[in-house]
N, C-alpha and C positions, 0 to 999 in steps of 0.2 A: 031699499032693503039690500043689507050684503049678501053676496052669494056665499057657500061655507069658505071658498079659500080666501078672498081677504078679511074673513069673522075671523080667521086663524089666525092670518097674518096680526091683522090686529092684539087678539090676544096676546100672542107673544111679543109680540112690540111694549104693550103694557107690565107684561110678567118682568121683560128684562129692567125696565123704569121701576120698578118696584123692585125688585133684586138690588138695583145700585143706590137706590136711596136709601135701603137697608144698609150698604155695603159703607156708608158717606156718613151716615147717623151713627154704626154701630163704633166709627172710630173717634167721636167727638161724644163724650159724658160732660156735663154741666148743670150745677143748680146755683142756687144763688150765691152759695158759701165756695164752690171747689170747680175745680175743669180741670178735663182728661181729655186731648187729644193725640192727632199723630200725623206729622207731617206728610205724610204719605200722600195726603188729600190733596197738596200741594205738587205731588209728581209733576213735572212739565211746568210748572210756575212757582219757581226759587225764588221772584222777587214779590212772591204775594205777600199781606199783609194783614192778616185780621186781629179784629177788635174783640178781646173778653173783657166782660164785665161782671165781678162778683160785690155784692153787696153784704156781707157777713163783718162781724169783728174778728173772725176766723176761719183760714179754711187750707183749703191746700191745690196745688197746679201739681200738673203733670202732663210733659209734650213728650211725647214718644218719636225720636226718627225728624229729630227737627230739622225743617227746610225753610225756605221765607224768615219769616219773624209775624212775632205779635203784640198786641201791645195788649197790658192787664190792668186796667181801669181798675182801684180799689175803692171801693166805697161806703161807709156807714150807711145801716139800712133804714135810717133817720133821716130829717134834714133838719137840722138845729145848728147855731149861730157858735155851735160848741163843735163840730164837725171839722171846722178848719183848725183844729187845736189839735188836733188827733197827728199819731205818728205810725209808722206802717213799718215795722217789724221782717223779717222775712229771715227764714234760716234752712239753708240750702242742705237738700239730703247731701249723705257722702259720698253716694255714686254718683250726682248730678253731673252733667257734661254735655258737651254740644254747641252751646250756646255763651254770648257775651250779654252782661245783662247792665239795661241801662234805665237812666231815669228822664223821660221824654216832659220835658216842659215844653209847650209851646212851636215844638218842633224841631227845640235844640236837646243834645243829648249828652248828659255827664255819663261818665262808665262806674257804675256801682262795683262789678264783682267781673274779674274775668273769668272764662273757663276753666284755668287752672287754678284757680282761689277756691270754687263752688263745694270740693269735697272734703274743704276743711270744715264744714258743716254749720262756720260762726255765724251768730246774729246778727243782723244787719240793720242799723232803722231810720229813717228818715222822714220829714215832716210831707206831713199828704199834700200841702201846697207845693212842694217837689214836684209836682206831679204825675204820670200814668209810668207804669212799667215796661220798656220795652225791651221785648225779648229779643234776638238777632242769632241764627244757626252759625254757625262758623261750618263754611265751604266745604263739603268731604264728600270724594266720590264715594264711601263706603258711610252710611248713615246709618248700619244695622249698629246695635247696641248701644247707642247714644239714649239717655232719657236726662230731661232738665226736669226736676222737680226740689221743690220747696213748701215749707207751711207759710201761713202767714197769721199778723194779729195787728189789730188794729188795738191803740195803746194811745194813753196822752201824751205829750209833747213831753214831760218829766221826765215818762217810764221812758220815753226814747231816748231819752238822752245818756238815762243811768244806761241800759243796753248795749249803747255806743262804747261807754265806759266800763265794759265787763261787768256790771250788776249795780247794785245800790250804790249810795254815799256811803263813805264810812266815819262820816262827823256822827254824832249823837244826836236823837229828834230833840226838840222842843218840846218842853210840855204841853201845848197846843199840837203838836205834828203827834204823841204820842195819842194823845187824846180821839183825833181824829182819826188815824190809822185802826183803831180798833171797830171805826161804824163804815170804815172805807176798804180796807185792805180784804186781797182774795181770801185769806187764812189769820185768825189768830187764835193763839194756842197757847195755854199754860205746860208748862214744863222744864223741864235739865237737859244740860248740853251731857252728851254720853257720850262722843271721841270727836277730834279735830283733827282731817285727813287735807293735807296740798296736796292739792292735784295741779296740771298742767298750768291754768290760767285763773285757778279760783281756789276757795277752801271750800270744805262738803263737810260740813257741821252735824252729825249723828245725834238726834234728839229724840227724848222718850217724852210724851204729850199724858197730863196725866185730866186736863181738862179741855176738850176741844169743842170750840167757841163758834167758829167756822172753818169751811176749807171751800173752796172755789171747785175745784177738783181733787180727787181722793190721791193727794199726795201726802198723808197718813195714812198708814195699814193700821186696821184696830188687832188687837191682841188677842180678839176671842169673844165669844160671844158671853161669856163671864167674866170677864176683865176687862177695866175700863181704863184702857192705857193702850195708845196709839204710839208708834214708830213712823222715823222719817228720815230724810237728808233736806236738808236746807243751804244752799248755794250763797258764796259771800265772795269780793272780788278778793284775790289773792293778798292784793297790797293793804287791804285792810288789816291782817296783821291779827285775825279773831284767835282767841286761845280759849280753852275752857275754862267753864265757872264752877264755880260750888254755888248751891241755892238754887232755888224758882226762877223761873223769866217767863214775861211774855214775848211770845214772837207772833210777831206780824209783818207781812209781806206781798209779795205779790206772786201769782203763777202766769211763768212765760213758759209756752210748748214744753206743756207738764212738767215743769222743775221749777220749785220753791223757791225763791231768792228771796234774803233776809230785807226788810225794812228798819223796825223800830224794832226792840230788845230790850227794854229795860228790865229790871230786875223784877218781880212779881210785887214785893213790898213797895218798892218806892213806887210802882204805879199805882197801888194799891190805896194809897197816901192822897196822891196827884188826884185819882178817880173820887175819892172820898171829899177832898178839899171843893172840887168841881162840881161835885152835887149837891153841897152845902151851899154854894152861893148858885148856883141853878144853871151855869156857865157848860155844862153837857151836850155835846152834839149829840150824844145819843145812850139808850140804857143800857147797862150789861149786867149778867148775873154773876158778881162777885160773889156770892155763896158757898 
């Protein structure tokens, strides 16, 4: 039996172990999609190195006060023979800093983004057989305000590729490519192009939606709960060269880190034609309410 002074001793031996496990946990958030930590944990061992692993097709990092490095295992929360198809996205907040960010194959390491590239904010993407994400602090005896954070998306090989290229193709779908982007794509939407704005590295296409079919996420605002007409911007690479229409269109697309970008566009009548001809010989991947 203890006598009271080492019951005490004890006690507080146990209160302080639980105080710093608090102190260890409250700086590290993670679930399967996102992780928050903060290098701080690493005080005393700059060349530590830990393993995150997120399994989402979305989520977002955030290392506060980075010291050491880490590496961020991306993965589909699948395991299908379609997984190694997939491309991994990533787009760096504006403040991000601290940090060199690399793509760890094997043990060798190509440099994706340096620290001063990260607050340009651009998409990034690369195929998942690239392999893991490694993160690396860049040296600083002053580590206060440093945060590396980005989103990220798990996307097919395609979608990565157009990303790398500032958005979509700007060749015109197939009539098969139109057909299927209507039972595949994030968003499609009946409506008129309402102003064409260049911006920096792309065009923002102003569209009024007078029938909406889908959206992935609510990148249409609806117009009221009495009017049935949606608003939006839709994103197209600059050099596509897009000007406004007169007429209907269907737009269809995809959402990358909630912004629209254009896919397929055809006029509303001519797919209207295409979808009709396709139902008649029974050649449909899929129904829709042309009504």
């Amino acid at each position: 039996m203890l006598t009271p002074a080492p019951m005490l001793v004890s006690l507080l031996l146990l209160l302080l172990l639980l105080l710093r496990c608090r102190v260890i946990s409250s700086q590290y958030s993670s679930d399967q999609c996102s992780w928050k930590g903060s290098g701080l944990t690493h005080e005393g061992h700059t060349r530590d190195v830990e393993q995150v692993y997120l399994r989402c097709s979305q989520g977002s990092l955030e290392w506060l006060y980075p010291t050491g490095a880490i590496i961020v295992n991306l993965r589909p929360n699948t395991v299908s023979p379609a997984a190694a198809r997939l491309s991994v996205c990533i787009k760096t907040s504006t403040d991000s800093s601290g940090t060199n960010i690399y793509l760890d194959r094997n043990g060798k390491l190509r440099l994706l983004l340096r620290e001063q590239d990260q607050a340009q904010g651009k998409v990034h993407c690369f195929s998942i057989r690239e392999g893991a994400l490694f993160i690396e602090a860049v040296p600083r005896l002053d580590i206060s305000r440093r945060i590396t954070a980005f989103q990220y998306e798990l996307v097919s090989d395609r979608l990565g590729a157009e990303a790398n290229s500032l958005g979509a193709p700007c060749q015109p779908c197939s009539d098969a490519e139109m057909l299927l982007a209507v039972c595949t794509n994030d968003f499609v939407a009946r409506g008129n192009i309402r102003k064409v704005e260049r911006e920096e590295e792309h065009s923002s296409i102003t569209v009024e939606i007078s029938h909406l079919y889908r959206q992935k996420t609510q990148v249409f605002a609806s117009g009221g709960v009495r009017v049935r007409s949606w608003t939006g911007h839709i994103k197209m690479p600059l050099h596509c060269g897009v000007r406004s229409g007169e007429g209907d269109f269907l737009f269809t697309g995809t959402v990358r880190f909630g912004e629209a970008w254009m896919g397929c566009a055809p006029r509303y009548k001519d797919f209207l034609r295409l979808y009709h001809e396709a139902e008649q010989q029974g050649t449909n991947p899929c129904h829709m309410d042309t009504d």
